[in-house]
C-alpha positions as CSV (number, residue, x, y, z in Angstrom):
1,X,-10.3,-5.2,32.0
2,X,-12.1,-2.0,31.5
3,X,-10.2,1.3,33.6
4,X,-11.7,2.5,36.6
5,X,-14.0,5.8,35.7
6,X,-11.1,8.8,35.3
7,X,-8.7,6.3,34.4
8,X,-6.9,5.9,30.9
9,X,-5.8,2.4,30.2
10,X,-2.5,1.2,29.2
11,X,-1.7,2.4,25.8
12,X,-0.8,-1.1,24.9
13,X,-4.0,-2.5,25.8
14,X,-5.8,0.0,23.9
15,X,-3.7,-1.4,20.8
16,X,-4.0,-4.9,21.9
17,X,-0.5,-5.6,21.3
18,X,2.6,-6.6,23.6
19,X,5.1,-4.4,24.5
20,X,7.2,-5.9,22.6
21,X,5.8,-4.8,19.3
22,X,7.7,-3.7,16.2
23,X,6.6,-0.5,14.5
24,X,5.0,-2.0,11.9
25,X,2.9,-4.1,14.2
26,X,1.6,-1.5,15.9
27,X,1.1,0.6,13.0
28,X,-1.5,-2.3,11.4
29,X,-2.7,-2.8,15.2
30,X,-3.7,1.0,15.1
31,X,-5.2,0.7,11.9
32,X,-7.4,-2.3,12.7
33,X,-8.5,-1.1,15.4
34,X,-8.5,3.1,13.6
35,X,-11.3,1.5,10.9
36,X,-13.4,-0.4,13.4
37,X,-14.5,3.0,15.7
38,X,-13.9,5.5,13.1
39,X,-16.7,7.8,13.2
40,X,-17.6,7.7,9.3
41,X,-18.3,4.0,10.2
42,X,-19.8,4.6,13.3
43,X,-22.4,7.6,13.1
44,X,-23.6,9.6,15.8
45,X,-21.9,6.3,18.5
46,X,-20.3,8.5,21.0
47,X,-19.1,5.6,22.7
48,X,-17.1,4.5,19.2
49,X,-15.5,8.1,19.2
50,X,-14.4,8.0,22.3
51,X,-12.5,4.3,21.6
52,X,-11.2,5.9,18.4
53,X,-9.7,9.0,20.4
54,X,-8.2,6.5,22.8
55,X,-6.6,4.7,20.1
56,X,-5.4,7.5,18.2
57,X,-3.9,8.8,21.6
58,X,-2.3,5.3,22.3
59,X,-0.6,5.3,18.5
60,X,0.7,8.9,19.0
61,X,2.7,8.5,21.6
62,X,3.6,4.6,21.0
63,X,5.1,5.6,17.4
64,X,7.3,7.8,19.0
65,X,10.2,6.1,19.9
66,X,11.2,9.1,22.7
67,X,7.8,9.2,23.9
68,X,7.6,5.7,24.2
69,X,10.3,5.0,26.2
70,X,8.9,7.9,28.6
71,X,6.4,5.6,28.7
72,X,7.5,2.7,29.4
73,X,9.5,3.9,32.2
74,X,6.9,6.2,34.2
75,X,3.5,5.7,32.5
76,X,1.1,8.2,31.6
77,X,2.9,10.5,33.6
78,X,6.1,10.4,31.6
79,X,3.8,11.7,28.6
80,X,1.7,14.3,30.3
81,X,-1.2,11.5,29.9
82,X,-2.9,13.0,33.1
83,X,-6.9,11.6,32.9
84,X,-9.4,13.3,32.0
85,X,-7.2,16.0,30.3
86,X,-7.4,16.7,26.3
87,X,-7.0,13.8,24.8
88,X,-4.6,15.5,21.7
89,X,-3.5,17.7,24.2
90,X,0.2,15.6,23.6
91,X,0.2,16.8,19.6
92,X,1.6,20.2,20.3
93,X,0.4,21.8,17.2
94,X,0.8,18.7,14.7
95,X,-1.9,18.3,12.5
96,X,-3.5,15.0,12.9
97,X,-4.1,14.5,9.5
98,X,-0.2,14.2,9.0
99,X,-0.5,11.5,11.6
100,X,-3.1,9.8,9.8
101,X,-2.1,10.0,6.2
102,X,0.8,7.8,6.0
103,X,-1.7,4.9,7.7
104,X,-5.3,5.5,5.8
105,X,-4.1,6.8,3.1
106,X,-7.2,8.7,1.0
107,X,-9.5,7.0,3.4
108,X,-10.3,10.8,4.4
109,X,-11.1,12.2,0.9
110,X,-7.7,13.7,1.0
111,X,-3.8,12.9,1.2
112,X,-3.0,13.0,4.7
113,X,-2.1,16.6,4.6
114,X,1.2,15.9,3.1
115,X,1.0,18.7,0.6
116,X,-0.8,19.4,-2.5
117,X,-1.6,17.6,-5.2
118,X,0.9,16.1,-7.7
119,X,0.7,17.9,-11.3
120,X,1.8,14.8,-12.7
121,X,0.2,14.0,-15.9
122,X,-2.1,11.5,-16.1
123,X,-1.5,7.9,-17.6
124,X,-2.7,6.7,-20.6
125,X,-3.7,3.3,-21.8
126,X,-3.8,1.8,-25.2
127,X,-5.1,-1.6,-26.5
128,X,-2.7,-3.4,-29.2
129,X,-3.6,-6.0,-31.3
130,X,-0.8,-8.6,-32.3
131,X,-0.9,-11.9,-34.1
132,X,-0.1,-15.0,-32.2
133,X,3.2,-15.8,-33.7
134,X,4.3,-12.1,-32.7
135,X,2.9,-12.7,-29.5
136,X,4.9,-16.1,-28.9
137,X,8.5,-14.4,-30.3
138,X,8.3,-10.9,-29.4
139,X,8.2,-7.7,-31.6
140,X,8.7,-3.9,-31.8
141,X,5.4,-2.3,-33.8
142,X,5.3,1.1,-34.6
143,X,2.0,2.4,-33.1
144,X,-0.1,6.1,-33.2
145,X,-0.9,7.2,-30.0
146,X,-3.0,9.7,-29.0
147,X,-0.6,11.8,-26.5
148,X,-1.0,15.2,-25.9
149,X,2.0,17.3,-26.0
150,X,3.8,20.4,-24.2
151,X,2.6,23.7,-25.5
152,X,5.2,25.2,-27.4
153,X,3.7,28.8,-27.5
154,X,3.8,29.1,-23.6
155,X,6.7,26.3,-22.7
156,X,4.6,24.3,-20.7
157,X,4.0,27.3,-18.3
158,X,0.0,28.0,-19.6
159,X,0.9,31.3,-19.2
160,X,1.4,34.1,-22.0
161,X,4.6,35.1,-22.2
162,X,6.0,37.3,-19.6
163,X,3.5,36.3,-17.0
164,X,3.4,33.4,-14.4
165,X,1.2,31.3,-12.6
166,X,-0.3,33.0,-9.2
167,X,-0.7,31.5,-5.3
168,X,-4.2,30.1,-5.6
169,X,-6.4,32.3,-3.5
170,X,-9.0,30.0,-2.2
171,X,-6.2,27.6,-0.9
172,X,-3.5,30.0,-0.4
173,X,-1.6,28.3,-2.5
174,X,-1.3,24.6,-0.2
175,X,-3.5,23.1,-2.7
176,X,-5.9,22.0,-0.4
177,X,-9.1,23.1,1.9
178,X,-9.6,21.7,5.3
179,X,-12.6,20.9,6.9
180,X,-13.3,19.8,10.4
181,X,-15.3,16.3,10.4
182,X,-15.7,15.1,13.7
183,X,-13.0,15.9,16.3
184,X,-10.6,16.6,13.5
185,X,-9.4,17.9,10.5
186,X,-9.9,16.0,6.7
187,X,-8.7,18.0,3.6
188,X,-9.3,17.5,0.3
189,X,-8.2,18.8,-3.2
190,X,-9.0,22.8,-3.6
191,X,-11.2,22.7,-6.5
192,X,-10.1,26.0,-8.0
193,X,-6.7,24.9,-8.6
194,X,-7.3,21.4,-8.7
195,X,-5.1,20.8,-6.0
196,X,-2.1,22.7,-7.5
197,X,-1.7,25.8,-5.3
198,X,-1.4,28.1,-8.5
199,X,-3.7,29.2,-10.9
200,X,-3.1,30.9,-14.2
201,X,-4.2,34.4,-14.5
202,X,-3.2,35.4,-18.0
203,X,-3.9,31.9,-19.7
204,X,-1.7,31.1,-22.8
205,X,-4.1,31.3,-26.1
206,X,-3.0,28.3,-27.6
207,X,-3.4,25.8,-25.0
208,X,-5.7,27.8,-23.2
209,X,-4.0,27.6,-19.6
210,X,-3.5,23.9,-19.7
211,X,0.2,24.2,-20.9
212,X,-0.4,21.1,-23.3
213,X,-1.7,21.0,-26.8
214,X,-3.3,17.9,-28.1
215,X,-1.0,16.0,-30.9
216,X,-0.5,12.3,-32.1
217,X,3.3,10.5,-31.6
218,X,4.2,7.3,-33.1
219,X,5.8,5.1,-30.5
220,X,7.8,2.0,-31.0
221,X,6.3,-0.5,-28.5
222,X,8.4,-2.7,-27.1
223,X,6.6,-6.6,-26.3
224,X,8.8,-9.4,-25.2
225,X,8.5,-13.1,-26.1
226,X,6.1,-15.1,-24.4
227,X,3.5,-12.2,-23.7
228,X,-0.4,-13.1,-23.6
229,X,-3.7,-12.0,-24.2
230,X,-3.8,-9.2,-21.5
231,X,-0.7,-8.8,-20.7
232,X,0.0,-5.3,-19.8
233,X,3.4,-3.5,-21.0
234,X,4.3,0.1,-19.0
235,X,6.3,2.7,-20.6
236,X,7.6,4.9,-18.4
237,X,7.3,8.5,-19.1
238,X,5.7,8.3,-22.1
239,X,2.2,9.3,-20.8
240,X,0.5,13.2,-20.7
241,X,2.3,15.4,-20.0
242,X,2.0,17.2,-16.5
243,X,0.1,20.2,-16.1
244,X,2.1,23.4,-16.4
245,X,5.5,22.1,-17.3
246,X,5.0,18.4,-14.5
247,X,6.1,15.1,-15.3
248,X,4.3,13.1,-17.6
249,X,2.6,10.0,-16.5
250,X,3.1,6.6,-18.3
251,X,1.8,4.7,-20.9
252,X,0.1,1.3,-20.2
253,X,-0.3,-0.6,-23.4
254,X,-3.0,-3.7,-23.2
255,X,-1.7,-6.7,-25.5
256,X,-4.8,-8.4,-27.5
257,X,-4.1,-11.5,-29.0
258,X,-5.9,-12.7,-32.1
259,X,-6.9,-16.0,-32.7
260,X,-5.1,-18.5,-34.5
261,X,-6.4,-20.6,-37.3
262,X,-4.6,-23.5,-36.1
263,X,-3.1,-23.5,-32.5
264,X,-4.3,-22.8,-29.4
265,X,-2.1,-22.0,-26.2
266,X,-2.9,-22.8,-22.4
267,X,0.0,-21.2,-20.9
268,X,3.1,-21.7,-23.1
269,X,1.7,-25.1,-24.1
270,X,0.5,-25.0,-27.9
271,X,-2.2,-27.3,-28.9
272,X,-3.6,-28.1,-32.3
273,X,-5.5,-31.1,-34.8
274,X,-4.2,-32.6,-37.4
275,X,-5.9,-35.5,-40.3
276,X,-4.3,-38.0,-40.8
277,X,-5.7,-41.0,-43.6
278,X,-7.2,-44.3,-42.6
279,X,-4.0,-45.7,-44.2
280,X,-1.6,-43.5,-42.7
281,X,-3.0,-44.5,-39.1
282,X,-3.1,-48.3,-39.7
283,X,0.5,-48.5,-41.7
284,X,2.5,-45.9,-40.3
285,X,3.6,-42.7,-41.7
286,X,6.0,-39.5,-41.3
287,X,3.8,-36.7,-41.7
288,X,4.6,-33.1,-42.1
289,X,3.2,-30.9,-39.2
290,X,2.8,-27.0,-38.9
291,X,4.7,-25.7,-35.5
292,X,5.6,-21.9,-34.6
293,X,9.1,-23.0,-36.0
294,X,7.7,-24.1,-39.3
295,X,7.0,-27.4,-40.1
296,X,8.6,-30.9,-39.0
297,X,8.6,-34.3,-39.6
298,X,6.6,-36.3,-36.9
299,X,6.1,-40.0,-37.0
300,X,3.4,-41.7,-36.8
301,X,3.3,-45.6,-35.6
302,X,1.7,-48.1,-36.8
303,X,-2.1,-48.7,-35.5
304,X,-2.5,-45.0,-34.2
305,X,-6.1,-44.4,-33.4
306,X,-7.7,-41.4,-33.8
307,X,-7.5,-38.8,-31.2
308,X,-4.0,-39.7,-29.9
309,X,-1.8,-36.7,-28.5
310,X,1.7,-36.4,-29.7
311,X,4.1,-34.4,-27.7
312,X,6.4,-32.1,-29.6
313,X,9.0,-30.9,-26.9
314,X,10.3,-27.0,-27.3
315,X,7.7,-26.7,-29.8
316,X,5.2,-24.0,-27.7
317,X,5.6,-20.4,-26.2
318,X,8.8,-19.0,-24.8
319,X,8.3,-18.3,-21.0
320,X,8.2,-14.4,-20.3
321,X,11.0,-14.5,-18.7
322,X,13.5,-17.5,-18.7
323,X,12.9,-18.0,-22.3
324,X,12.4,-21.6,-21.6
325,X,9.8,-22.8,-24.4
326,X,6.8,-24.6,-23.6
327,X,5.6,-27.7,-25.8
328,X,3.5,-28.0,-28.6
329,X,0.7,-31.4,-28.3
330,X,-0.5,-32.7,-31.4
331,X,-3.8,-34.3,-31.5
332,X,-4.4,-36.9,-34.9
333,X,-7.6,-37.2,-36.4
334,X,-8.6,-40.0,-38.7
335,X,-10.0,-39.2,-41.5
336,X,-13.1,-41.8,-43.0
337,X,-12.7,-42.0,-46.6
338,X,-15.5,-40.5,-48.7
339,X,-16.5,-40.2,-52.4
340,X,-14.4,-44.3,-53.0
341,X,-13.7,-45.1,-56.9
342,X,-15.1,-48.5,-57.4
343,X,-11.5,-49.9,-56.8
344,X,-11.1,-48.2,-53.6
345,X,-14.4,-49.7,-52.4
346,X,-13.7,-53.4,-54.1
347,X,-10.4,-53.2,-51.6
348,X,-11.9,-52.1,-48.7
349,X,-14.6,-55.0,-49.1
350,X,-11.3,-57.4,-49.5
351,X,-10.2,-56.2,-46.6
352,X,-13.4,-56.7,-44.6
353,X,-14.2,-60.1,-46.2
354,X,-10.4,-61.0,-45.1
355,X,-11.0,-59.9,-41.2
356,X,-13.9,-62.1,-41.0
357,X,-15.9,-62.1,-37.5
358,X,-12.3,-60.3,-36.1
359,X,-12.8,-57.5,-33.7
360,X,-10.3,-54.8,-32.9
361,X,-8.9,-55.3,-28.9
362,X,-10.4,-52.0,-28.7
363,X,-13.8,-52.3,-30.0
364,X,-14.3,-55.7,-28.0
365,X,-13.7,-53.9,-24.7
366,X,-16.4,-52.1,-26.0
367,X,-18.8,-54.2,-27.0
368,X,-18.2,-56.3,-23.9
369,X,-19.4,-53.4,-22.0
370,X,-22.3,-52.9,-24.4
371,X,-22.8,-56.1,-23.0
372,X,-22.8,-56.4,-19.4
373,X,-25.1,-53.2,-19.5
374,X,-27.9,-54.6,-21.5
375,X,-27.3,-58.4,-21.3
């Protein structure tokens, strides 16, 4: 029910949540209902800033566990809630884009006002390409990566020696600039510093401020059984370095699989063909087939047709992690004989002439379908 005209209404209801709530429920109540009237979404709608003012009001003093039970106990009262007075008026000096932050996140073009920007380094990323057997059992390549290193003239510093890095003046050194966008405050990255509160006044000549130097390392790349085409492997640490002597970022390395000549995988499963001879298929046979392991013995039974899977079990891909191998399925192809010697094709006409007007089970099914279609 909308509050009489002066009259705030219950903090809760502005949440739409129970008294009851946990802090985390009312943070992602206050964020629901944050995005909907925010006034980036909602334009020149005075009635939508007003509903996000109310709803910022209700989440200030709900989060606050003291304030709350004030609250709870004597109302608006107990907060200094009085209507129609300032509706921030209970921040006492906190900057409401610390209040924000931790729920939006950069949804201001900023970081919440937590500080200024991380001179982490950035990460890098690096596509490796692996065969499929080195893919199924693992391996440690040695690889050349591009991966720019500390400056040894200036120690990381980007400054000559003697001299150090300065407060920013444009940001006074927080790293940031603040703006006012609405009814509040948004900041964002200074972009003299780059968000780093310092800048370098006597820049080192060698890396030319930057305190890093670009250079080549060869890395040994760890990737674990089991891995698949675009499977990504992190390496901590082993990214840029940061900016004037910060931690480096990491490393993201892209695995890319080639093609094998003869398998093909579907998750740890391994599939592939193999001929087999129009003998072989009617008779019997142990044939030699090509696995990950090498190759084994596999039988074939008597009358196998062509196309019939056989299941190898323990033959596939290791799984990433329990190590527990897939299966490899073999699929038989008969083979028609071509190019026949004169004896080969007296014998096959023996054999014919001795079938007389039978019919394989399989190819009278058929041709009993044939027939019910066309009569």
């Amino acid at each position: 029910m909308p509050a009489a005209a002066g009259q705030k209404r219950d903090y809760y209801e502005v949440l739409g949540v129970q008294k009851s709530v946990s802090g985390q429920e009312l943070k992602s109540a206050f964020r629901k209902v944050a995005l909907q009237y925010h006034p980036d979404r909602n334009p020149g709608n005075t009635d939508a800033e007003e509903k996000f003012k109310e709803a910022s009001e209700a989440y200030e003093v709900l989060s606050d566990p003291e304030r709350r039970a004030r609250y709870d106990r004597f109302g608006h009262a107990g907060v200094g809630g009085a209507a129609g007075g300032d509706p921030f008026s209970g921040f006492q000096g906190v900057n409401i884009n610390d209040i924000f932050g931790e729920i939006f996140g950069d949804i201001f073009g900023g970081r919440g006002g937590r500080g200024r920007v991380s001179n982490r380094g950035a990460d890098l990323r690096f596509n490796l390409e692996i065969s499929f057997e080195e893919a199924a059992f693992g391996c440690r390549p040695k690889v050349p990566i591009p991966r720019p290193k500390k400056c040894d003239l200036c120690s990381g510093s980007g400054s000559k020696s003697g001299s150090a890095p300065k407060a920013c003046g444009t940001c006074g050194g927080t790293g940031e600039l603040r703006f006012t966008q609405g009814f509040f405050a948004v900041s964002r990255p200074c972009t003299d510093c780059g968000g780093t509160g310092a800048v370098v006044p006597d820049p080192c000549n060698k890396c030319r401020g930057s305190g890093k130097v670009p250079s080549e390392e060869v890395i040994e790349v760890n990737i674990p059984a089991g891995v698949d085409n675009g499977t990504r492997v992190r390496l901590g640490g082993l990214g840029e370095p940061g900016d004037r002597g910060g931690p480096p970022g990491d490393l993201y390395v892209t695995v890319i699989v080639r093609e094998h000549s003869l398998f093909q995988r579907e998750d740890y499963d391994v599939f592939c063909e193999v001929p087999i001879s129009f003998t072989q298929a009617a008779l019997g046979a142990k044939i030699d087939v090509p696995t990950l392991d090498g190759k084994v013995k596999m039988t074939i039974p008597e009358g196998t047709q062509s196309g019939k899977v056989f299941r190898l079990k323990g033959k596939g891909v290791p799984h990433l992690h329990s190590g527990q191998r897939g299966d490899q399925h073999v699929r038989v192809v008969v083979e028609t004989p071509t190019g026949l010697t004169q004896k080969q094709r007296e014998l096959l006409e023996r054999f014919a002439d001795a079938s007389g007007e039978e019919v394989h089970p399989q190819s009278k099914n058929f041709f009993e379908k044939v027939r019910e279609l066309f009569g």
